[in-house]
NUKEDO-545102 format. One line per 3 residues: their letters; for each residue y, z, x of C-alpha. Coordinates in nm, 2 decimals, decimal comma, padded with zeros to 4 digits. Layout:
% residues N
A) Y/Z/X; ...
//
This chain:
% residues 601
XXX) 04,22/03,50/04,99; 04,20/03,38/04,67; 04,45/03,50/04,38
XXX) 04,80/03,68/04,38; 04,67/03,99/04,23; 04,40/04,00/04,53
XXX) 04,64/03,92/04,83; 04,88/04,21/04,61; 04,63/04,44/04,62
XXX) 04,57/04,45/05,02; 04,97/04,43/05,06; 05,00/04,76/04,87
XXX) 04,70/04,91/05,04; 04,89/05,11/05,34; 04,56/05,29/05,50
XXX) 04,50/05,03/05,76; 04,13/05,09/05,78; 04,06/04,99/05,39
XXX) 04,30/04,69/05,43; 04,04/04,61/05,69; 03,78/04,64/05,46
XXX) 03,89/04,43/05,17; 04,05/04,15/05,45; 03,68/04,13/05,57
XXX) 03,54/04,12/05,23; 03,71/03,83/05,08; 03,68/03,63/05,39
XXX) 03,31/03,71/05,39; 03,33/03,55/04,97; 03,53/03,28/05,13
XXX) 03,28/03,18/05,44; 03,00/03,23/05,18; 03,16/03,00/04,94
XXX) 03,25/02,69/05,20; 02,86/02,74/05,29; 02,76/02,67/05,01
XXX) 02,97/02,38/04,96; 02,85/02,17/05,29; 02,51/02,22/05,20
XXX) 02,57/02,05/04,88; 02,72/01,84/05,02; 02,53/01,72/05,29
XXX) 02,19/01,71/05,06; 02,42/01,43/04,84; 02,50/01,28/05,13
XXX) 02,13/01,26/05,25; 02,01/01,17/04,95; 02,25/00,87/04,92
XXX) 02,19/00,74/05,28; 01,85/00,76/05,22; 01,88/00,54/04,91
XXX) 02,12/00,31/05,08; 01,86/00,24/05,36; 01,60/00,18/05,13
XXX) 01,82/-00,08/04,94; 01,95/-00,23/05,22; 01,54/-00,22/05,37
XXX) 01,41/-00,39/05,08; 01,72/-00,67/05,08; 01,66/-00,73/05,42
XXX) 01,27/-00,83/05,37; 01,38/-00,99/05,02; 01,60/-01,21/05,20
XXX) 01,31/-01,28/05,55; 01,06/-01,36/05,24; 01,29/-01,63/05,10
XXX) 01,38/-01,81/05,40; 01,01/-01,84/05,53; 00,97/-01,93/05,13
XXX) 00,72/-01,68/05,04; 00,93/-01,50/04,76; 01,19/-01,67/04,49
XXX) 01,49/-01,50/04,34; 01,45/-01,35/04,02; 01,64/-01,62/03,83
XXX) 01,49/-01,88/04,01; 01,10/-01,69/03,93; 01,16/-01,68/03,55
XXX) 01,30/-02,04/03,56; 00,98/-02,16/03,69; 00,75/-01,94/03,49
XXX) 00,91/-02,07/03,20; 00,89/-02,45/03,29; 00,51/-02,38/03,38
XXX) 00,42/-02,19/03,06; 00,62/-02,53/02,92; 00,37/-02,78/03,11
XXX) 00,04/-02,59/03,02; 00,10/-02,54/02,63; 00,17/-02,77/02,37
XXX) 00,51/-02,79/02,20; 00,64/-02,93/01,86; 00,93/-03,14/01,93
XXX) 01,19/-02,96/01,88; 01,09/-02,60/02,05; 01,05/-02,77/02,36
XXX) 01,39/-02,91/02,35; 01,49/-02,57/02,27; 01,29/-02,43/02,54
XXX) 01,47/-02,65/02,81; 01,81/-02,61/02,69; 01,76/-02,20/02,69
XXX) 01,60/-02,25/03,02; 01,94/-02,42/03,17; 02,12/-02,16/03,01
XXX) 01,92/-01,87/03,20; 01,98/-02,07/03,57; 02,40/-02,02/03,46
XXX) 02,40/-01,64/03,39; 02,38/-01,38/03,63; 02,10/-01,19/03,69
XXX) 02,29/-00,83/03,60; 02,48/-00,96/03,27; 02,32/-00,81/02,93
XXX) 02,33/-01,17/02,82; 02,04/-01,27/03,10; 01,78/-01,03/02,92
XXX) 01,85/-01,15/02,59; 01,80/-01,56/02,68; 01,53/-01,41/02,87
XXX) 01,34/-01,23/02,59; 01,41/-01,53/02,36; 01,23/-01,73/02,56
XXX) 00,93/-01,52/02,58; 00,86/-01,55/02,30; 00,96/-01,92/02,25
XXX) 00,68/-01,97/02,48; 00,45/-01,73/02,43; 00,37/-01,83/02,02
XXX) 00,10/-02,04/01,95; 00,30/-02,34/01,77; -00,01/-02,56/01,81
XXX) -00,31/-02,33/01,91; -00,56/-02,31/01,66; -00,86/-02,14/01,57
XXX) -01,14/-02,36/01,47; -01,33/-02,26/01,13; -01,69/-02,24/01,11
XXX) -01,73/-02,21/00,72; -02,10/-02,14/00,65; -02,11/-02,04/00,29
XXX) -02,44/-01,94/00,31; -02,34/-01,67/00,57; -02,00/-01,64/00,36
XXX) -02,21/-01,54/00,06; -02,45/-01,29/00,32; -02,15/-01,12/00,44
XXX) -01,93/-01,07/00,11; -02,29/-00,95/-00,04; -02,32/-00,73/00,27
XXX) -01,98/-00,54/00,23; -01,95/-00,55/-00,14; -02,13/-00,45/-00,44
XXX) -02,05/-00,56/-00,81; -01,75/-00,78/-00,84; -01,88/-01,10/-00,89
XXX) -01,58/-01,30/-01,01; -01,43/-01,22/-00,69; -01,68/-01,33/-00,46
XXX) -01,76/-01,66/-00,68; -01,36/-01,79/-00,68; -01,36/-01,67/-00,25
XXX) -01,68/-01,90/-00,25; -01,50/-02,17/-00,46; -01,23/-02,14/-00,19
XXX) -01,46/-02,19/00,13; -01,61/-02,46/-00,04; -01,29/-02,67/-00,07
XXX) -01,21/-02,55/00,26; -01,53/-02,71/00,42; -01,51/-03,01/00,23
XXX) -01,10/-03,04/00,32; -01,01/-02,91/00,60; -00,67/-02,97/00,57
XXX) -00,65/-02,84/00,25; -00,38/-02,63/00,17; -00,53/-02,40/-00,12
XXX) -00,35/-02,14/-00,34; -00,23/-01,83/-00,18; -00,50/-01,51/-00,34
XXX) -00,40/-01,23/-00,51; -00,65/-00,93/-00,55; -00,53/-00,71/-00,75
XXX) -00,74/-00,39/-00,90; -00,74/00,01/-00,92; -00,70/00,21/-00,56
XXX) -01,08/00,19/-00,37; -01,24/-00,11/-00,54; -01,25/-00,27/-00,26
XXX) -00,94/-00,53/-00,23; -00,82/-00,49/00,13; -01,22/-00,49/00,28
XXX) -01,23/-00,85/00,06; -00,98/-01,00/00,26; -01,15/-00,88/00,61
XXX) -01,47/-00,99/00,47; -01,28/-01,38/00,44; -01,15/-01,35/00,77
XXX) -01,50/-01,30/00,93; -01,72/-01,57/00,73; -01,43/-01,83/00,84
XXX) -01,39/-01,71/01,18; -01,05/-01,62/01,21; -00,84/-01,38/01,36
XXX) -00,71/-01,14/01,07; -00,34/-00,94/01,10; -00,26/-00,68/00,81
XXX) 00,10/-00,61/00,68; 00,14/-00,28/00,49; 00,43/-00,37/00,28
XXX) 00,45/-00,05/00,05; 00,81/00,10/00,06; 01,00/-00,21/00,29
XXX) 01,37/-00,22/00,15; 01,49/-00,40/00,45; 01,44/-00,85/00,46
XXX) 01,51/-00,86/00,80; 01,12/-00,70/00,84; 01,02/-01,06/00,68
XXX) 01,26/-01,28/00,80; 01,39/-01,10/01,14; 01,74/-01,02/01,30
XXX) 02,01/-01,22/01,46; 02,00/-01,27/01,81; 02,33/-01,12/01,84
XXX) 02,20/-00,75/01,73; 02,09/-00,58/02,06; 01,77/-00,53/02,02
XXX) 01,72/-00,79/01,81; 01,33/-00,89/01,75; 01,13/-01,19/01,46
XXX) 01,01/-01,05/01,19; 00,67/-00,89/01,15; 00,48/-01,23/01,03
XXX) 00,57/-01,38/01,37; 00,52/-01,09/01,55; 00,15/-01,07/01,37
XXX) 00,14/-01,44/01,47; 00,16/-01,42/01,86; -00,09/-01,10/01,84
XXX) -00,33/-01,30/01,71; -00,27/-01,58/01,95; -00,30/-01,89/01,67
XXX) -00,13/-02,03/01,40; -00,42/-02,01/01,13; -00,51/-01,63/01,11
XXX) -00,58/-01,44/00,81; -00,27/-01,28/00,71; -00,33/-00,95/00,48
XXX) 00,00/-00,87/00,30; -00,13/-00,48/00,15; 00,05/-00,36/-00,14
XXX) 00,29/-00,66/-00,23; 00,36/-00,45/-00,58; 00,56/-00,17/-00,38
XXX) 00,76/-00,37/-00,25; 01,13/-00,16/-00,25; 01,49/-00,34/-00,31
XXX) 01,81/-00,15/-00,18; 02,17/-00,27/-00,01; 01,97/-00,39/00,32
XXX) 01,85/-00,68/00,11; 01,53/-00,77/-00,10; 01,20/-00,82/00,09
XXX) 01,05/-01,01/-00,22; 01,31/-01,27/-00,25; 01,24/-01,29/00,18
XXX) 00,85/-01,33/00,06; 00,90/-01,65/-00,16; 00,97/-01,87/00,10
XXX) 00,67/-01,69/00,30; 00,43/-01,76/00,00; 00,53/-02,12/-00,16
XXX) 00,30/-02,37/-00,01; 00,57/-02,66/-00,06; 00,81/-02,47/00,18
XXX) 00,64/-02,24/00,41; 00,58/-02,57/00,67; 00,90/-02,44/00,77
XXX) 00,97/-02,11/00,78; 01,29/-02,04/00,95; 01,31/-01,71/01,14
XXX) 01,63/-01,57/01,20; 01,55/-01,52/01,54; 01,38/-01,76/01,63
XXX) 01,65/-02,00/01,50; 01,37/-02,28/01,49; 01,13/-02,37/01,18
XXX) 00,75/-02,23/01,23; 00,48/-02,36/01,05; 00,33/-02,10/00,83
XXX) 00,09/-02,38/00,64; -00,21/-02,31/00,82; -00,19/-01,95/00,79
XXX) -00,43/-01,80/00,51; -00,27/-01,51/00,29; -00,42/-01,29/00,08
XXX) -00,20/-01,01/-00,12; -00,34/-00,72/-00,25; -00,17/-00,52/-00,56
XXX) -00,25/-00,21/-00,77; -00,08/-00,32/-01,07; 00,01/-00,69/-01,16
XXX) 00,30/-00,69/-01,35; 00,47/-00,44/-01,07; 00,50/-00,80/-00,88
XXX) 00,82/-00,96/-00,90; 00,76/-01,27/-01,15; 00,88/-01,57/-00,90
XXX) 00,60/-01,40/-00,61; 00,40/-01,39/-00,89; 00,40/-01,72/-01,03
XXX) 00,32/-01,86/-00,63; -00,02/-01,64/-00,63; -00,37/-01,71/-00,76
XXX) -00,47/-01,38/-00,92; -00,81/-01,26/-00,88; -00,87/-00,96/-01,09
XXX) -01,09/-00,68/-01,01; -01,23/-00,40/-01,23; -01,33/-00,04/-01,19
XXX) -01,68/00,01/-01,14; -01,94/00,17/-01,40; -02,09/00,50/-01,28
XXX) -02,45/00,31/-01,24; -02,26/00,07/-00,99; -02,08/00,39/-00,80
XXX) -02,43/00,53/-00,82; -02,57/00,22/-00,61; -02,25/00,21/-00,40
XXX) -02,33/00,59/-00,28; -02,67/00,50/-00,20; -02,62/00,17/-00,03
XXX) -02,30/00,25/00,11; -02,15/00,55/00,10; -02,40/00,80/00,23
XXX) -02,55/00,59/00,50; -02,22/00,56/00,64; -02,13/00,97/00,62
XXX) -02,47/01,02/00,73; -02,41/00,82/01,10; -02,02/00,93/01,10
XXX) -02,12/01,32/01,11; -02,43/01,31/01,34; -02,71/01,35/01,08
XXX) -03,02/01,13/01,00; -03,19/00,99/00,67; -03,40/01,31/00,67
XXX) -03,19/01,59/00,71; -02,95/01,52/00,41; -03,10/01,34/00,05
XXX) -02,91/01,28/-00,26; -03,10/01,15/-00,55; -02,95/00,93/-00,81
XXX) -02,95/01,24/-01,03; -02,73/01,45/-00,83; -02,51/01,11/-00,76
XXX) -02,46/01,02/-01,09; -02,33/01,46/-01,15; -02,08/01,42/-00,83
XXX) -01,99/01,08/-01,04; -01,94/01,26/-01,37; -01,82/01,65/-01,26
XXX) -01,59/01,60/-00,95; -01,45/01,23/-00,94; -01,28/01,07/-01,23
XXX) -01,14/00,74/-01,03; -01,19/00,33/-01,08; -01,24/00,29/-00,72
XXX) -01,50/00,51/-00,51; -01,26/00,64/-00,24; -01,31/00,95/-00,42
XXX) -01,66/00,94/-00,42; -01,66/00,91/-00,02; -01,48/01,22/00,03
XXX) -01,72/01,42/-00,17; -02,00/01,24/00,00; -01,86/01,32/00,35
XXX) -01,73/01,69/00,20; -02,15/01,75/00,18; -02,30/01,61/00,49
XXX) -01,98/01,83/00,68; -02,13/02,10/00,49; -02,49/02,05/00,61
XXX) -02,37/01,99/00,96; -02,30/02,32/00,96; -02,56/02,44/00,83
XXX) -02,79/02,25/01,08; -02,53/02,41/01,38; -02,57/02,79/01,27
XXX) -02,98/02,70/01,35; -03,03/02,70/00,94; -03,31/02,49/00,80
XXX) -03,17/02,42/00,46; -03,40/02,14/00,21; -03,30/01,81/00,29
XXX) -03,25/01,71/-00,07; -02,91/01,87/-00,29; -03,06/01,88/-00,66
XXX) -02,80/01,81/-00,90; -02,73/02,26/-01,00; -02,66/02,31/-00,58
XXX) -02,34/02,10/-00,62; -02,13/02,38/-00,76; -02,25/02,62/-00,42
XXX) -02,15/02,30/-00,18; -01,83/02,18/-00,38; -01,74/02,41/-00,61
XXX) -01,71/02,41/-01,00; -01,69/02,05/-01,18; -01,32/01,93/-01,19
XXX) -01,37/01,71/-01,50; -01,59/01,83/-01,78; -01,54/01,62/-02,15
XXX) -01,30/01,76/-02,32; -01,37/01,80/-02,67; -01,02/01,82/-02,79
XXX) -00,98/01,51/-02,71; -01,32/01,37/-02,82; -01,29/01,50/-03,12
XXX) -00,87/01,53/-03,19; -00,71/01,76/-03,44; -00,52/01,66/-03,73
XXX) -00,19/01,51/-03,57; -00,34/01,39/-03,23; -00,46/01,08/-03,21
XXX) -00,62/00,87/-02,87; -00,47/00,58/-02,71; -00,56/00,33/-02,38
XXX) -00,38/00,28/-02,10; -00,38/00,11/-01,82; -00,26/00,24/-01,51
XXX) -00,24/00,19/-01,11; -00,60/00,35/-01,13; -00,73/00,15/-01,39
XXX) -00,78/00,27/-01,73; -00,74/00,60/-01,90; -00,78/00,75/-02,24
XXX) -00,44/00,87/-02,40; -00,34/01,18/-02,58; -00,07/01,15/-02,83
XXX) 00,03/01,45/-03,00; 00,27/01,45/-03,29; 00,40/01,81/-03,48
XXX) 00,72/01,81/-03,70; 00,97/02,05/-03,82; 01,26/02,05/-04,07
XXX) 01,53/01,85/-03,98; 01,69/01,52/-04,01; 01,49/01,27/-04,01
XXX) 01,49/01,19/-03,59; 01,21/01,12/-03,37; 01,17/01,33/-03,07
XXX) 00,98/01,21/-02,70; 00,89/01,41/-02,42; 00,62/01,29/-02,18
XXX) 00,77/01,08/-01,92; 00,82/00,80/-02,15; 00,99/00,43/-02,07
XXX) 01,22/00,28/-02,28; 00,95/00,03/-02,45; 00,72/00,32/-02,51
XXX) 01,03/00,56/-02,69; 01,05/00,24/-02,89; 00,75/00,21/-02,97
XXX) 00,79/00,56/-03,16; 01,09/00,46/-03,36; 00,90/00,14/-03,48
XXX) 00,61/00,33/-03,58; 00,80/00,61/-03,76; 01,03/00,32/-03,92
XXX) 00,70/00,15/-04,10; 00,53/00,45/-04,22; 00,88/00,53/-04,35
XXX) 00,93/00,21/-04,53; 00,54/00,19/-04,63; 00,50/00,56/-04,76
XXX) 00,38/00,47/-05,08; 00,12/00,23/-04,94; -00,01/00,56/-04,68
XXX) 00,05/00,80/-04,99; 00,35/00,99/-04,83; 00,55/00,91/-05,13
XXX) 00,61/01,28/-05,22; 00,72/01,35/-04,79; 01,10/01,29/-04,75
XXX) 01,14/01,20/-04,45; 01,50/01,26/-04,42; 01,43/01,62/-04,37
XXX) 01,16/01,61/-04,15; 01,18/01,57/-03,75; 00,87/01,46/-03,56
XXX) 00,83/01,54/-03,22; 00,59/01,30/-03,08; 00,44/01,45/-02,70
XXX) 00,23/01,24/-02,44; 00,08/01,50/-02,22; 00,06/01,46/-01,79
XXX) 00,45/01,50/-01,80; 00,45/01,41/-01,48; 00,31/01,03/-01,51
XXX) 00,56/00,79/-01,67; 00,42/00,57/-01,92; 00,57/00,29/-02,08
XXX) 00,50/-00,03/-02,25; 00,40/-00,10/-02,62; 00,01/-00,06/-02,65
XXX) 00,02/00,28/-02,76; 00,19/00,12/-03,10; -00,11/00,16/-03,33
XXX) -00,19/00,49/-03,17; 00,13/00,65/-03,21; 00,16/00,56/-03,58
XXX) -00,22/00,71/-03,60; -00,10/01,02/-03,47; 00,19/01,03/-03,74
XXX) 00,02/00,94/-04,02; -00,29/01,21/-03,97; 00,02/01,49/-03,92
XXX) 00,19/01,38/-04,23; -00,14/01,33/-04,46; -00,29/01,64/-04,30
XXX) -00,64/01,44/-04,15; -00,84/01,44/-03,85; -00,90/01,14/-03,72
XXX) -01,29/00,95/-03,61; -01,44/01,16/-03,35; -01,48/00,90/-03,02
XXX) -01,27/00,65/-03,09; -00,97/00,51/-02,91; -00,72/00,21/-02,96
XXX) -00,44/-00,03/-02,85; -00,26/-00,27/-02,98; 00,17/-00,31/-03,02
XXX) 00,29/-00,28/-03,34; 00,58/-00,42/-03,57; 00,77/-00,34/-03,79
XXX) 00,58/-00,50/-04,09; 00,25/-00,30/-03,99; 00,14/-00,65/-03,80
XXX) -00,14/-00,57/-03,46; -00,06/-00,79/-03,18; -00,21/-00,82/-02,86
XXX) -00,19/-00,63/-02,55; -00,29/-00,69/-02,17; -00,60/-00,50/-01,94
XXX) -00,81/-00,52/-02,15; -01,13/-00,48/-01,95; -00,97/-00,18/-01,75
XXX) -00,92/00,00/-02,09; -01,25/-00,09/-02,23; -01,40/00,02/-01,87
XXX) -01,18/00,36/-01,89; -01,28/00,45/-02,22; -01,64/00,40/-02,15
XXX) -01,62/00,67/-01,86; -01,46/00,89/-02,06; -01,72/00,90/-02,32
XXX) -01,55/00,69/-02,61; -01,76/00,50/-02,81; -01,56/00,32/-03,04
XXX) -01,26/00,11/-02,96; -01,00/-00,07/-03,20; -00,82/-00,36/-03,08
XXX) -00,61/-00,61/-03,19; -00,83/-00,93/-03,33; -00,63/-01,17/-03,07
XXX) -00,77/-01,01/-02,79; -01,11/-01,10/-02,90; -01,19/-01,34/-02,64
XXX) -01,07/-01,14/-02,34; -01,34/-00,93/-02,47; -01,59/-01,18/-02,50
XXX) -01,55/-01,24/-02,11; -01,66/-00,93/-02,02; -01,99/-00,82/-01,88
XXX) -02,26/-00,71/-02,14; -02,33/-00,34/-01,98; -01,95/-00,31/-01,98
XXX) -01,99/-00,29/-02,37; -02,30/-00,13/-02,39; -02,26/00,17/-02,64
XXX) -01,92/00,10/-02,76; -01,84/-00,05/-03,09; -01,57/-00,30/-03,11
XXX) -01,38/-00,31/-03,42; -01,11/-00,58/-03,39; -00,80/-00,50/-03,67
XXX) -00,48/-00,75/-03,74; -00,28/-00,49/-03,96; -00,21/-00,15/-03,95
XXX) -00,33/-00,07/-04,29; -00,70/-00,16/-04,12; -00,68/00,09/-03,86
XXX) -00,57/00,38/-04,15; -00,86/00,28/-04,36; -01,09/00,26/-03,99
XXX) -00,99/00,60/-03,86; -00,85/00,83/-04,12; -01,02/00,65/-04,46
X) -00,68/00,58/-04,60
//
């Protein structure tokens, strides 16, 4: 019986009949209980006999196998596999001295200590990287030139400097050559540049995303003595590919991050710098690997996002949005082939003619690349596969006025605001992550003090930029005919709409004090025209960087003359003639140039 208060309550019971009954209950919860209990546990004791006599099975024949010398121990099994793998491959010096010294260690440590599987695993891959395996190159520029023709349309400079560096390849093999870096808008084409390299040399290729990596130890690996310790990504990309010459793809080098786990870029220099790569030195590994014969190509959206040191150890290749003619010929050589096969159609069941192409262009894509473009390709043949699976028979061909019943109204229609700019707004260039784009600045003042005001997402450069512009027309009022404005009792408030996007830099100079000068004197400025250039305090134009993406951006956006500074004449001399083709290029050195150009001051 189990408790006082139970055993209590039979003592007190004085009918001798119910004492009966609650005696025979609680030894009936008692037998029940002790039941219960054998049968537990005699299914753990089964269950561990049964495990014991399998163990004890399998020892047994373990042990037979050995002495007739059919089976090794485990130690003695990964000692040999390791001296084979050894004998068959070729070594540099010094990782096969490593190898056998890491092998002698594995025959002293027991077979259940943690330090076994980490010699173990070491020695994997010791043994498994190809130190001295090679891929041979079969540079055929001929079928180079086929196959970047084949995959790419437009960018010429690109494919003539990749040519350039087969060439010296072929003639040298040994030939070291400077590590490329394409850098251009989202979708032009960088990352399918590289794969095209890969295949006309016949190598294997390995891509590294390295957008958002804080952490070095994803370059350079971990310390042995972390448990789960593992080489950093290029070696592990190494042994996947089985040889030390692959093409190595390293995507996005301009996001690379920086926090208190250490800096990835600084990791990268070493990686990138011909002179010291020979020897890169793992931190796993423990052992230099030569990264010399390994070809890398970094792609970036935006150049000066690149740490300068990385930068300065990189050939830059630039490459330019396309036109809409060349996004036009992309779609039809390209693009809708390729959406066409993906969603089960044929040639004949879905048409677009260059006049609806170049409307998809114009109304719903507004990009430097043509990743855009694709998804509102593949948006219309998903549309006519259904059509063709509810047993419809639509007209294969979408004129350019059924676009709007497939995709909707036009996302991007000119604006003629900013074509044509009221008084106090005036249009800049910029150049972004997706190439160039047309800047609004707007400028409106109130009584005040004399202050500037920003708002827009603006950098510290850019907020600068303001001051100095609001400084010169201050100290040149008489020259702009604001001698009768007193500025001390005036505020401007100078705006840069898309809050969201920061901006920054000093090309919008000239712009910015264009946008002052028509608020204070009360004119519009030139209908279709745009500028950049910085500016100083003495009214002075000086010269300003992308160039060809700001020419290229304003020409999409329907600009047709642009003002730029005179020193950035020959940047614009190497560009393409249909790049230029109706747009006027008025080059100015001083401010007072622009004032006269845009608002006949």
């Amino acid at each position: 019986v189990n408790g006082v208060k139970e055993k209590q309550k039979i003592l007190e019971q004085l009918d001798v009949r119910e004492r009966l009954r609650l005696v025979s209950e609680c030894l009936t919860r008692e037998l029940v209980s002790l039941e219960l209990g054998d049968s537990i546990q005699k299914e753990i004791r089964d269950k561990i006999e049964e495990q014991q006599k399998e163990y004890f099975l399998r020892e047994q024949i373990s042990i037979i196998r050995r002495e007739l010398g059919e089976e090794k121990a485990p130690e003695e099994a990964d000692r040999e596999m390791f001296l084979s793998r050894l004998n068959e491959n070729e070594y540099p010096k010094e990782v096969a001295e490593k190898i056998l010294d890491e092998i002698s260690r594995l025959s002293t440590i027991p077979t259940a200590s943690p330090e076994y599987s980490v010699v173990r695993n070491y020695l994997d891959w010791l043994t498994e990287l190809p130190w001295c395996k090679s891929s041979t190159d079969r540079i055929n520029l001929k079928n180079a030139e086929t196959v970047l023709e084949r995959d790419h349309y437009g960018l010429e400079e690109a494919k003539e400097r990749i040519l350039e560096f087969l060439g010296v390849r072929k003639m040298r093999p040994q030939h070291g050559g400077a590590i490329l870096c394409l850098v251009g808008p989202p979708g032009v084409g960088k990352t399918s540049l590289a794969m095209s390299i890969a295949e006309s040399m016949g190598r294997k290729l390995e891509r590294m995303s390295l957008g958002g990596i804080r952490d070095e130890a994803e370059i350079k690996g971990h310390r042995r003595t972390y448990i789960g310790a593992m080489p950093g990504r290029l070696i592990q990309m190494i042994k996947r590919a089985g040889t030390n010459n692959p093409v190595i793809v390293l995507d996005e080098v301009d996001k690379l991050g920086k926090d208190f786990r250490g800096d990835p870029s600084s990791a990268l220099l070493e990686v990138l710098d011909p002179a010291q790569n020979h020897g890169f030195s793992d931190l796993f590994l423990d052992v230099p690997f030569d990264l010399s014969n390994v070809m890398f190509v970094a792609t970036a959206n935006n150049l000066y996002e690149i740490p300068a040191p990385l930068r300065d150890r990189m050939e830059i290749i630039q490459l330019s949005g396309y036109l809409r003619s060349e996004k036009v010929k992309i779609a039809q050589r390209y693009l809708l082939p390729k959406q066409i096969e993906e969603h089960g159609l044929n040639a004949s069941q879905l048409k677009l003619p260059v006049t609806t192409l170049r409307a998809l262009v114009d109304g719903y894509t507004r990009e430097a690349g043509v990743r855009g473009l694709e998804k509102k390709v593949a948006s219309l043949c998903r549309k006519r596969t259904l059509e063709l699976a509810k047993r419809r028979r639509p007209k294969p061909v979408i004129a350019k006025d059924q676009l709007e019943k497939y995709l909707g109204p036009a996302k991007f229609l000119d604006d003629r605001i900013r074509l044509q700019p009221p008084v106090g707004v005036a249009l800049g260039l910029a150049y972004t992550s997706f190439g160039g784009d047309v800047l609004e600045i707007e400028c409106v003042s109130y009584p005040g003090k004399g202050a500037v005001k920003t708002t827009g997402s603006l950098g510290k450069v850019m907020a600068e930029s303001c001051n100095i512009a609001h400084s010169y027309l201050h100290a040149n009022a008489e020259s702009f005919g604001l001698i009768e404005t007193d500025f001390s009792k005036i505020d401007l408030h100078m705006h840069f709409p898309a809050g969201a996007t920061p901006k920054d830099g000093p090309s919008a100079g000239i712009a910015i004090a264009t946008s002052m000068l028509s608020l204070l004197r009360g004119k519009k400025m030139k209908s279709r025209t745009a500028m950049t250039g910085e500016i100083s305090l003495t009214g002075e134009v000086m010269p300003i960087g992308g160039v060809r993406e700001k020419v290229l951006g304003a020409k999409i956006m329907g600009i047709k003359t642009i003002l730029l500074p005179i020193m950035n004449k020959s940047d614009v001399e190497q560009l393409k003639p249909e790049w230029k083709s109706g747009l006027t290029i008025e080059y100015v050195d001083h401010f007072a140039e622009v004032a006269q150009y845009v608002l006949k001051i």
